[in-house]
C-alpha positions in Angstrom: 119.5 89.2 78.4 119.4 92.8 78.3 117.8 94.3 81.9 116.2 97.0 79.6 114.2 94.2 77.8 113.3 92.3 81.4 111.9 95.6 82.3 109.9 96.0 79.5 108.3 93.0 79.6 107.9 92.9 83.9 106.1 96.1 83.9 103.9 95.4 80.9 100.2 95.1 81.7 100.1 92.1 79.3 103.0 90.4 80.7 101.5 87.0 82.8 104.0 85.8 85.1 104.8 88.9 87.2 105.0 86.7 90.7 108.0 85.1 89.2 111.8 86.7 88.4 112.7 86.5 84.6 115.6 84.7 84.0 116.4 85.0 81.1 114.9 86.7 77.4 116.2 85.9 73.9 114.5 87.7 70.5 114.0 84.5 68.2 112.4 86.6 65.2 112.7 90.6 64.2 112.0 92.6 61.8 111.2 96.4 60.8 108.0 97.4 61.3 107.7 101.2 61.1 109.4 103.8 58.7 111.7 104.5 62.0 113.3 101.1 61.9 111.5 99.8 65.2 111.3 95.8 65.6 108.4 93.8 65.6 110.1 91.1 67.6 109.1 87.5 69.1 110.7 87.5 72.5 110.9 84.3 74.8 110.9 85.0 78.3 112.6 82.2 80.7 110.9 82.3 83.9 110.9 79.8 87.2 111.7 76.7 84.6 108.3 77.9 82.1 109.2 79.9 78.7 106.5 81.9 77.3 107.0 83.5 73.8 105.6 87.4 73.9 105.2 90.0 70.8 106.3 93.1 70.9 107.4 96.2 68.7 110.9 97.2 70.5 112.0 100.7 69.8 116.0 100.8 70.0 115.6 101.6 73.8 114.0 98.2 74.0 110.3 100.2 75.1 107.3 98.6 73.8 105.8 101.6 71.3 103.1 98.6 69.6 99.9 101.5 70.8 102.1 104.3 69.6 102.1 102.8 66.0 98.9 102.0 65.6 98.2 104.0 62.1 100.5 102.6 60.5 99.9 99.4 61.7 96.4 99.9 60.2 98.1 100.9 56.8 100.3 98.0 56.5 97.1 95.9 57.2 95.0 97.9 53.8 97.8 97.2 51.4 97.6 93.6 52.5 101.3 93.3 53.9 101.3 92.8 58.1 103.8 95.3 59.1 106.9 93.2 59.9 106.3 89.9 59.6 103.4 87.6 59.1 100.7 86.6 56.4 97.2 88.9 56.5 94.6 86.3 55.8 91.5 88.6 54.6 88.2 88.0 55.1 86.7 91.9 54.3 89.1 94.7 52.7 91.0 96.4 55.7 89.8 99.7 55.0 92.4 102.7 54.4 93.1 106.1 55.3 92.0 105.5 58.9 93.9 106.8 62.2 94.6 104.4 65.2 95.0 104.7 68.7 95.1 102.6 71.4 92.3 101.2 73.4 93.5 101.5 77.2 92.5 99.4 79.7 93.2 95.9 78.4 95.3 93.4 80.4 96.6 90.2 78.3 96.5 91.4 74.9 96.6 95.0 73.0 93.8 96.7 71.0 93.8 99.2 68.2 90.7 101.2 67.5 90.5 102.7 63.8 89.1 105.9 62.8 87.8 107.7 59.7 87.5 110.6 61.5 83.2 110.4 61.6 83.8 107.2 63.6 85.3 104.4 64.9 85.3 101.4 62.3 87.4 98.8 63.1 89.8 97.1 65.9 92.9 95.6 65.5 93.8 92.7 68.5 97.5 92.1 68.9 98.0 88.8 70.3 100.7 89.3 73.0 101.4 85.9 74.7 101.7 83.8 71.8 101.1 79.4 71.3 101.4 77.7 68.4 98.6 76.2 67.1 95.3 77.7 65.8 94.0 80.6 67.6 90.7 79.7 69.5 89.2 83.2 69.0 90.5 83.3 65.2 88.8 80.0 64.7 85.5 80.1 65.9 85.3 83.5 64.7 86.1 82.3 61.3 84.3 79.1 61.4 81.2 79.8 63.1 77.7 80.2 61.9 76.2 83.5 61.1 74.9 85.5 64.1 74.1 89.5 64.4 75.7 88.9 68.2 79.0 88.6 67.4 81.5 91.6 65.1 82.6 90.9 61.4 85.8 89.7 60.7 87.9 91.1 58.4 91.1 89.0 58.8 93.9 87.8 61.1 97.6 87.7 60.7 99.9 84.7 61.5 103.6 83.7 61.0 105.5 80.5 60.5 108.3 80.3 63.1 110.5 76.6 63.4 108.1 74.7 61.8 104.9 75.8 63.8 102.0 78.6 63.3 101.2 82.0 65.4 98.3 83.7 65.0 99.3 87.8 66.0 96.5 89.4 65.3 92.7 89.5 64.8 90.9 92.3 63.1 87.1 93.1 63.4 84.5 95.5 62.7 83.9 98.2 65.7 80.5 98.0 67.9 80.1 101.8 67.7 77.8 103.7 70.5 77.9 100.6 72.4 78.7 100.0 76.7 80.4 97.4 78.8 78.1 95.2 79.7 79.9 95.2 83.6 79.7 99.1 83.8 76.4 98.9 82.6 75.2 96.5 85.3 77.4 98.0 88.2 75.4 101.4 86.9 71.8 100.1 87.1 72.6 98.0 89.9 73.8 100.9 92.1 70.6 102.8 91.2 68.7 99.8 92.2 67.2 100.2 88.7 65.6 96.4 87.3 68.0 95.1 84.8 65.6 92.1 83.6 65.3 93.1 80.0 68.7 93.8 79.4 69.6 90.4 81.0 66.6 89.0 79.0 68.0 90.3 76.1 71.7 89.3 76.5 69.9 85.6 77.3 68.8 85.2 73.9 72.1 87.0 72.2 74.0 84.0 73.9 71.8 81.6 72.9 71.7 82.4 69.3 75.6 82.5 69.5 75.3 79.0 71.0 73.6 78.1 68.2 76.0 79.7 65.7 79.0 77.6 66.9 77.3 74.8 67.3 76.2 74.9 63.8 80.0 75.4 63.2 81.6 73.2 65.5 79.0 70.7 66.3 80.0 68.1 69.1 78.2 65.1 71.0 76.6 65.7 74.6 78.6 65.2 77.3 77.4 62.3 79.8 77.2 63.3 83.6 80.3 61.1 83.9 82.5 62.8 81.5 81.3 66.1 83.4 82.0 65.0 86.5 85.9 63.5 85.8 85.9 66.9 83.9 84.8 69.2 86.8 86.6 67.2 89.8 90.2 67.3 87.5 89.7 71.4 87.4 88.7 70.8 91.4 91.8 68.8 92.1 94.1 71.1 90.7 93.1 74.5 92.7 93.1 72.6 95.7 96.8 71.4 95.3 97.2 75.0 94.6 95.0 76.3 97.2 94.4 74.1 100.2 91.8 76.2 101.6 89.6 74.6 99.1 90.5 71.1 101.1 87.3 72.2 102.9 84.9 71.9 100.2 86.3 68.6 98.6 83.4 65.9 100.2 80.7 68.0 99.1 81.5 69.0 95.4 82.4 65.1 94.5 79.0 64.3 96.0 77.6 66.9 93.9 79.6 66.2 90.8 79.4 62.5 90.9 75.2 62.8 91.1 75.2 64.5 87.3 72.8 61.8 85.5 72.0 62.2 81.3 73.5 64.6 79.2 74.0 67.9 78.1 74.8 69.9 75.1 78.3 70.4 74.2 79.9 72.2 71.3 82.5 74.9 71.0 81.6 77.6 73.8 83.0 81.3 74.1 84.6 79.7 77.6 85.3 82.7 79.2 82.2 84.7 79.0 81.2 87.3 81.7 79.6 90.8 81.3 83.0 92.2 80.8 83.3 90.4 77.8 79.7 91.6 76.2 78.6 95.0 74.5 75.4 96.6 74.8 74.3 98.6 71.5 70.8 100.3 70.7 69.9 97.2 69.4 71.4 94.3 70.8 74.2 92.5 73.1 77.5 91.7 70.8 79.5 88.7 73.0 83.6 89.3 72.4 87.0 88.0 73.2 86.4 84.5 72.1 89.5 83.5 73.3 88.3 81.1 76.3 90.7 81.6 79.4 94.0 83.0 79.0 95.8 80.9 81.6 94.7 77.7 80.2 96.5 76.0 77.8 95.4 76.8 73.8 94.7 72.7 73.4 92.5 72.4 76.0 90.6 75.9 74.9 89.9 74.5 71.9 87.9 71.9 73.4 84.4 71.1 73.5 82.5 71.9 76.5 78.8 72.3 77.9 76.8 74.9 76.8 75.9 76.3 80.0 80.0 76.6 80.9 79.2 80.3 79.1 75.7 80.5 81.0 77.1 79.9 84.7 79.9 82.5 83.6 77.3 85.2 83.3 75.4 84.0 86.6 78.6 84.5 88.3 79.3 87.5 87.0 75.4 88.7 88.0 76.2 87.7 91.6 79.5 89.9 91.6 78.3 93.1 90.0 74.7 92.7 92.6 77.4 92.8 95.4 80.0 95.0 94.4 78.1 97.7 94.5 75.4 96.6 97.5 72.2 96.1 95.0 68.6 95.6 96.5 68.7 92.2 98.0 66.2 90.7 95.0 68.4 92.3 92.3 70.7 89.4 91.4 67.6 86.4 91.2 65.4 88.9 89.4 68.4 89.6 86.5 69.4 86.2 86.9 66.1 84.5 86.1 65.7 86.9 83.3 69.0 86.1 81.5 68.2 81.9 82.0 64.7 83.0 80.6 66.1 84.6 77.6 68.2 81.9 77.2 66.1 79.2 77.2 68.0 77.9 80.5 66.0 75.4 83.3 67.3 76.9 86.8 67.1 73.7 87.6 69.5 71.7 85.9 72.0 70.5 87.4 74.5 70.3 84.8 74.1 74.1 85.1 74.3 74.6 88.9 77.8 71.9 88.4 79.2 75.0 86.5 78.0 77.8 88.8 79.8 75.4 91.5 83.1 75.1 89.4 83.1 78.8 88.3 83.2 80.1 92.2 85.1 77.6 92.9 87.6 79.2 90.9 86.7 82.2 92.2 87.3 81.7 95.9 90.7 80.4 94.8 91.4 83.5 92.7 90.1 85.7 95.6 91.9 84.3 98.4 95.7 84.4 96.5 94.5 87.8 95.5 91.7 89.8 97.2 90.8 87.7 100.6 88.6 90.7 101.7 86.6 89.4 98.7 86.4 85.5 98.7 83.2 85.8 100.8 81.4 86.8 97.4 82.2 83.1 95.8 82.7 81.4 98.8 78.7 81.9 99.6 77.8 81.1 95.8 79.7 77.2 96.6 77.9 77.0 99.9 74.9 77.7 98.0 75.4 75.2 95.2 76.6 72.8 97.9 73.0 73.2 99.6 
C-alpha cells in the first residue's frame, strides 16, 4: 500500500468508511484513460476486516483528477469507447463537442455536467463504490415504464472484472433551469410561504413514477406479516448498533405486528427525499435511483411497499418545516398536500409503519452523528407510537 493512495481515498468525499483506519489498498485493474497517461484504476480498500472496491482516475501522484477530466471523458463516451476500460451500452447517441465540469457538492458518487456552450445537456454519474451485480439505478432506469418524471437515458458503462459485472457509470439527459427540491422547501419554508401545490404536484410526479416501475417491475403485495418481519429485522439491527433505541422496542413491535391486509409492492426509488427531486417550470423530475447507499446492492434490488418512497418524503417535510423554524401548520398543510397528490390515505397504516421505520433510522443516524438534532425524529416515532 502506498500512503499517497490511503490518502487519497481517506479524504475523498465519496470515500464510506472514514471512522475506520485503511489497512491496506491494492489496484486490481488499470488502464490509460486520458491523452496524459492517467489511470482509470479499480482500487480495493482493506478496512477493519470489510474490503470495498472504489474507482478512481489516479494521476502519477496517486490524486484523484476523475472531475478534472471530465471533457474528455464526455468525448470517449460520443465515439462509443468508455475511456479506459468498460463497455458503453447506448441507449441515445452521447452527443459530441460538449465541455464538462464537475458538479460539486455530491457525497457517494461523482457527476459530470456536459455543455454545448448554450446549455447544459447531459450528466455523466461515475459510480465510485462499486458491487458486482446489476446496478439498481441502471436497471430501473433502463427497465421502467415511460414517465415525463424521471431524465432520459442515454447509456451506462460496465466492465467484466474475475468473472463478475460493474456498472461505472450512468449517463442522462440534464433537467435544465430546474431547483433542489430541499433548497426549494427550506426557502419557502423560511418565508413561511404555503408550499401545498408544489407538494401537490411532486405527489402526483411520484405516483406516476410508481406506476412506471410497477409497470416494469411488477411484484405481489406484501401481507402485514411480511411487513412486519421486514420492518422489526431493519429495527433489530439499529438497536444492536444503537442501544438507545432499546427504549422504543415494546412499542414499535406492537405497532408492527398490528399491520392487517396488504399493500402494494413493486420496485421503489427506496431512497427518495426532496434532496433527491428537481423542480422545473413544469414538473418535479425524481433522481438518484439508486436506493440507499449503505445497504447492500441485493437487498436494493428488492421489492418493497410503495409508500417506502412516500414516508421518505414525509420525513423529509418534517425536517426541512423544522430546520428552518416554519409556522407551526406548515409541515401538515404540505404534507397533506403531497399524500393528496399522491393518491395516499393518511391513514394507513402500512404508511405510518414506514414513517415509524424511516425516523427510526433517523434518531439512530442523529444520535451517532448530530445528537443536538435526534429531537427532530425522535418526536416523529413518539408520534407514530401514539
Amino acid at each position: 500500500m502506498t500512503q499517497s493512495l490511503a490518502h487519497t481515498l481517506a479524504t475523498a468525499r465519496f470515500y464510506g468508511a472514514k471512522s475506520e483506519a485503511i489497512d491496506e489498498t491494492e489496484v486490481l485493474l488499470s488502464a490509460p484513460a486520458t491523452a496524459e497517461g492517467e489511470q482509470l484504476s479499480l482500487v480495493a480498500v482493506h478496512h477493519g476486516g470489510s474490503c470495498d472496491l472504489y474507482q478512481l482516475l489516479l494521476n502519477d501522484k496517486e490524486e484523484d483528477v476523475l472531475g478534472a477530466r471530465a471533457t474528455e471523458l464526455g468525448e470517449a463516451l460520443s465515439s462509443g469507447t468508455p475511456a479506459g476500460w468498460g463497455t458503453w451500452h447506448e441507449l441515445r447517441p452521447f452527443p459530441a463537442g460538449l465541455h464538462g465540469r464537475q458538479l460539486s457538492g455530491e457525497q457517494s458518487n461523482t457527476s459530470l455536467i456536459f455543455s454545448d456552450g448554450q446549455r447544459d445537456r447531459v450528466v455523466l454519474k461515475y459510480f465510485r463504490k462499486l458491487e458486482p451485480g446489476i446496478n439498481p439505478e441502471v436497471e430501473l432506469l433502463a427497465g421502467m415504464g415511460p414517465t415525463e418524471h424521471v431524465a432520459p437515458v442515454y447509456g451506462w458503462v460496465d466492465t467484466e472484472f474475475q468473472g463478475q459485472t460493474y456498472v461505472t457509470a450512468v449517463a442522462q439527459e440534464f433537467i435544465a433551469d430546474s431547483e433542489d427540491g430541499w433548497k426549494r422547501a427550506l426557502r419557502w419554508a423560511e418565508a413561511g410561504q404555503s408550499f401545498a401545490e408544489d407538494a401537490r404536484l411532486l405527489g402526483e410526479a411520484t405516483a406516476d413514477v410508481h406506476r412506471a416501475l410497477a409497470e416494469g417491475f411488477p411484484a405481489p403485495a406484501l401481507t402485514g406479516e411480511e411487513v412486519a418481519t421486514k420492518l422489526m429485522g431493519r429495527f433489530r439491527s439499529l438497536a444492536d448498533r444503537v442501544p438507545y433505541l432499546e427504549r422504543f422496542a415494546t412499542g414499535v413491535e406492537e405497532r408492527y405486528r398490528s399491520l392487517e391486509g396488504s399493500t402494494p409492492a413493486h420496485r421503489v426509488h427506496g431512497d427518495l427525499h426532496l434532496g433527491q427531486v428537481l423542480r422545473t417550470p413544469e414538473r418535479y423530475v425524481l433522481i438518484d435511483f439508486e436506493g440507499e447507499p449503505a445497504r447492500p446492492l441485493a437487498e436494493r434490488r428488492q421489492p418493497d411497499a410503495a409508500v417506502r418512497d412516500v414516508a421518505g418524503l414525509v420525513r423529509s417535510i418534517d425536517y426541512a418545516s423544522q430546520s428552518v423554524e416554519a409556522p407551526s401548520t406548515w409541515a401538515e398543510e404540505t404534507t397533506s398536500a403531497l399524500l393528496e397528490g399522491y393518491g395516499a390515505d393518511p391513514a394507513d397504516p402500512f404508511l405510518t409503519a414506514y414513517v415509524l421505520d424511516k425516523a427510526l433510522y433517523e434518531v439512530a443516524y442523529e444520535v451517532d452523528n448530530r445528537p443536538d438534532w435526534a429531537h427532530i425524529p425522535r418526536a416523529a416515532v413518539e408520534k407514530a407510537l401514539g
